[in-house]
C-alpha positions, 0 to 999 in steps of 0.5 A: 914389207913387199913382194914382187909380182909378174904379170904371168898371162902377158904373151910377149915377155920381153916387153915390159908390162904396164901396171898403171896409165893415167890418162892426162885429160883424165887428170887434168879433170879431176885436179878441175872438178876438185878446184871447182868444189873448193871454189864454188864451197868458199864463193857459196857458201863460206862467202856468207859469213864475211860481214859477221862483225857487222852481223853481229852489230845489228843484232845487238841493235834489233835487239835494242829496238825489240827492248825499247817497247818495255824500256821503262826509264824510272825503273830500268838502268839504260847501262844495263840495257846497253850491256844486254844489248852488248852480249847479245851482239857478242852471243850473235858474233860467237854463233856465227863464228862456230857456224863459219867454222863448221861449214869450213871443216865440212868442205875440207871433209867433202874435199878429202873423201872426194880425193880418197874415193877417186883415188881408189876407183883409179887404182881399181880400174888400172888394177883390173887391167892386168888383175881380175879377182873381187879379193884385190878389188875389196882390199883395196876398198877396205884399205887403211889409208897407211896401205894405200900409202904403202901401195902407191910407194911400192908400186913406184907411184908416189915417194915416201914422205911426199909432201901431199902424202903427208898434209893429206895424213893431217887432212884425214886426222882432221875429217876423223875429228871433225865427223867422230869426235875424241879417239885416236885421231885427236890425239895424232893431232895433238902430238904431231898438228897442233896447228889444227887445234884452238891451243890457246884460251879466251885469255891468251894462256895455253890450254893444258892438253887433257882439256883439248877435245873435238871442239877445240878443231879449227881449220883456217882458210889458209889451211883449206887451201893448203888441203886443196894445194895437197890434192892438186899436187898430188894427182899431178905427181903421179907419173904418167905410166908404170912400166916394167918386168915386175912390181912390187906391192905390199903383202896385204895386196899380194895375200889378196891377188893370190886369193883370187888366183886360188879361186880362178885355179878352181 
C-alpha cells in the first residue's frame, strides 16, 4: 500500500519537484569501490587457498617425515603408517576447504552490507532535500529490506521484480545464515535457493531437508561474482532523476513524514 505525497513548501508549482538526483561521478565511484573490495577480497585473500590439494600434500608428507623418527619397522605396519599419512593429508585438505569457504562468505557479507548501508545514506541525503524530520530518517534506517524494496518501487526508483532486487533477496538470506545461523532465513533458502546449500552427501545422495542447517551454506565463486554482477547492476539501473508533481511511498514511510510534520506544527 502507498500514498502520494507534495512537496507543499516549493514555491513554483508548476514546475515538477525533484524527489532523488544521483549524481553520475557519484555512481560511477560507488560501482569502483564495490569492484575494487570484490577484487582486492578474492586477489588477497581467497588468492591464498588456490594450491590446497598441493597444501594438503605436503602435509601428509611433514606428517610422514615427523613419523619416520618412531617409525620401528619389526613393530609397526608401513601400510598403517601410509594410510595415517593418507587421512592427515585428507584432515588438512578439509580444513582448508572449510577455511576457503568461510572467508568467501565473509567478502559476500562484507559486499551486501557495504551496498545496503550505501544504499540508505543515499536515500537519506535525497530525502533530506525536500523532507526535514529525524522520523523519516530513522525509518529508513530501521527499514526491512522488503520497505526498502517497496520504497525504491514507489518511488519510481527500481521495478518490481528487477532482477539485482531479486539475487540481493538471496544475498541477504545467505549473509543471515552466514552471521546467525538456523532461523527463518534458512528456511527462504531452502524453499526458494537451494543452490546456496550443500544438498548432497559425501556419497552423491541427497540430504533430507530437516539435516540441512547453517553448515550446509556454500557460496561458489561464480555465485560471488553473480552477488558483485547484482550490486554493479543495481546502482546503474537507478535513473538519473525523479521528477514530478508528486510521489508516491509506502504507508510506513508516510506514517513517518507526518510525524514529523506533527512535530514542526508545534
Amino acid at each position: 500500500m502507498s500514498t502520494a505525497i507534495e512537496d507543499h513548501d516549493s514555491k513554483d508549482k508548476r514546475r515538477p519537484i525533484t524527489f532523488f538526483d544521483i549524481w553520475d561521478p557519484w555512481r560511477n565511484s560507488i560501482i569502483e569501490q564495490h569492484r575494487f573490495y570484490v577484487e582486492q577480497g578474492k586477489n588477497k585473500l581467497l588468492s591464498q587457498f588456490n594450491n590446497i590439494e598441493k597444501e594438503a600434500h605436503e602435509a601428509a608428507e611433514r606428517w610422514l617425515e615427523r613419523g619416520s623418527e618412531y617409525f620401528d619397522p619389526d613393530r609397526d605396519d608401513p601400510g598403517s603408517f601410509e594410510e595415517d599419512a593418507y587421512h592427515e593429508g585428507v584432515e588438512y585438505h578439509r580444513l582448508l576447504s572449510e577455511l576457503r569457504d568461510q572467508t568467501r562468505l565473509s567478502i559476500v557479507a562484507g559486499m551486501y552490507h557495504s551496498w545496503d548501508k550505501e544504499l540508505r545514506r543515499w536515500l537519506v541525503t535525497e530525502i533530506q532535500h525536500w523532507h526535514s524530520g529525524s522520523n523519516v530518517r530513522d525509518a529508513v534506517w530501521k527499514a526491512t529490506f522488503e520497505d526498502i524494496v517497496e520504497l525504491l518501487v514507489s518511488c519510481g526508483l527500481a521495478e518490481s521484480g528487477a532482477g539485482p532486487l531479486q539475487k540481493l533477496s538471496a544475498c541477504r538470506y545467505v549473509v543471515n545464515v552466514y552471521k546467525h545461523g538456523e532461523g527463518s532465513s534458512l528456511e527462504k533458502l531452502k524453499a526458494f535457493h537451494p543452490e546456496y546449500l550443500r544438498v548432497l552427501s559425501a556419497d552423491g545422495s541427497a540430504l533430507d531437508a530437516s539435516w540441512i542447517d547453517h553448515t550446509n551454506l556454500l557460496v561458489t565463486d561464480q555465485q560471488l561474482e553473480d552477488f558483485y554482477g547484482a550490486v554493479v547492476e543495481f546502482w546503474s539501473m537507478i535513473p538519473n532523476r525523479v521528477s514530478s508533481d508528486t510521489l508516491n511511498v509506502p504507508l510506513w514511510f508516510a506514517k513517518a513524514r507526518e510525524k514529523d510534520l506533527k512535530l514542526q506544527e508545534r
